[in-house]
C-alpha positions in Angstrom: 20.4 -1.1 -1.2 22.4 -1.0 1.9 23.0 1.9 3.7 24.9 3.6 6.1 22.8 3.0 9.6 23.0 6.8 10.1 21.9 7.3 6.7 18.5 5.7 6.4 16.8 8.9 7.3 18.2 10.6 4.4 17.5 8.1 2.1 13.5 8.2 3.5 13.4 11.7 2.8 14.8 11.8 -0.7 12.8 8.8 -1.5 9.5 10.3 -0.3 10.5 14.1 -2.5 11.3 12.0 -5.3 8.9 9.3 -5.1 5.7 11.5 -6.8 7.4 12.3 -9.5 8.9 9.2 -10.5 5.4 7.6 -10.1 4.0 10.0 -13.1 7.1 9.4 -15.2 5.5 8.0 -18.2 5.4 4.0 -18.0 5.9 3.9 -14.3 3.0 2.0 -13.3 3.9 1.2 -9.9 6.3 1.8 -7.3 7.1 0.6 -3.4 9.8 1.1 -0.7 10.3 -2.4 0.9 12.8 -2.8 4.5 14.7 -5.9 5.4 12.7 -7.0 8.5 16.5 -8.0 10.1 19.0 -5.4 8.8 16.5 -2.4 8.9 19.4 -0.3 6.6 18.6 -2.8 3.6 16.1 -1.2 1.6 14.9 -2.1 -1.6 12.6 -0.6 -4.3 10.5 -2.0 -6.3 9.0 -0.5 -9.8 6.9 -1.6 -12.2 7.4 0.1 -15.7 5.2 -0.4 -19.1 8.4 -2.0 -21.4 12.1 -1.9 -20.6 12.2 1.3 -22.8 9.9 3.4 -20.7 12.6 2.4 -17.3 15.7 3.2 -19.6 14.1 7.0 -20.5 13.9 7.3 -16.7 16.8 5.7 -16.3 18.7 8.4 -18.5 16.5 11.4 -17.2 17.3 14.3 -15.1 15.0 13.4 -12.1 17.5 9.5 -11.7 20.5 11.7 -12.1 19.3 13.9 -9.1 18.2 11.3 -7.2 20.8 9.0 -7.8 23.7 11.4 -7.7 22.0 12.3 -3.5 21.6 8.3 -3.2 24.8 7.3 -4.0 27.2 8.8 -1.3 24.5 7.0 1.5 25.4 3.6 0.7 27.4 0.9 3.1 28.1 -1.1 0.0 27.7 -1.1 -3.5 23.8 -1.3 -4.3 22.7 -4.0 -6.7 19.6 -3.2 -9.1 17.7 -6.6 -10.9 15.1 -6.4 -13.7 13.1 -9.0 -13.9 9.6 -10.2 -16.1 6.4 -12.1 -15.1 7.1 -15.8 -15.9 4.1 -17.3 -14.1 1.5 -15.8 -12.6 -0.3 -18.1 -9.4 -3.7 -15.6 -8.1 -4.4 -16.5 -4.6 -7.8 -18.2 -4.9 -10.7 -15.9 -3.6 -11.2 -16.5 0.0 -14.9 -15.8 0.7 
């Protein structure tokens, strides 16, 4: 998501009222805030969820719609959203 320089604050505080709650929606299993290192206003999240059903109920719920609908007027352009699946996993070999 990109937003609006003067907007990032915003964005961290509605992200950090909304972020306990969306962590105990059921199927949400994990869930991160992550900054460009360059374009500090390039913020993405990252979620893990249980099955694509469990993110389309939040997806549909009340709490996205509030969140969302205080999100949306931030942006410097039109935020993208991905869903992706493990294909491969590669652990990193224990070090000790």
């Amino acid at each position: 998501m990109t937003f609006r320089p003067d907007r990032v604050d915003t964005f961290l505080s509605i992200f950090d009222e909304s972020a306990p709650r969306i962590r105990v929606f059921p199927g949400c299993t994990h869930l991160e805030l992550l900054q460009d290192h360059t374009y500090p206003n390039v913020l993405t999240t990252l979620s893990h969820w249980d099955h694509d059903d469990a993110l389309q109920r939040y997806r549909a719920s009340n709490l996205f719609r509030s969140t969302w609908s205080r999100t949306k007027p931030l942006f410097a352009a039109p935020p993208e959203a991905y869903s992706h699946h493990l294909l491969r996993e590669h652990p990193v070999p224990d070090r000790a």
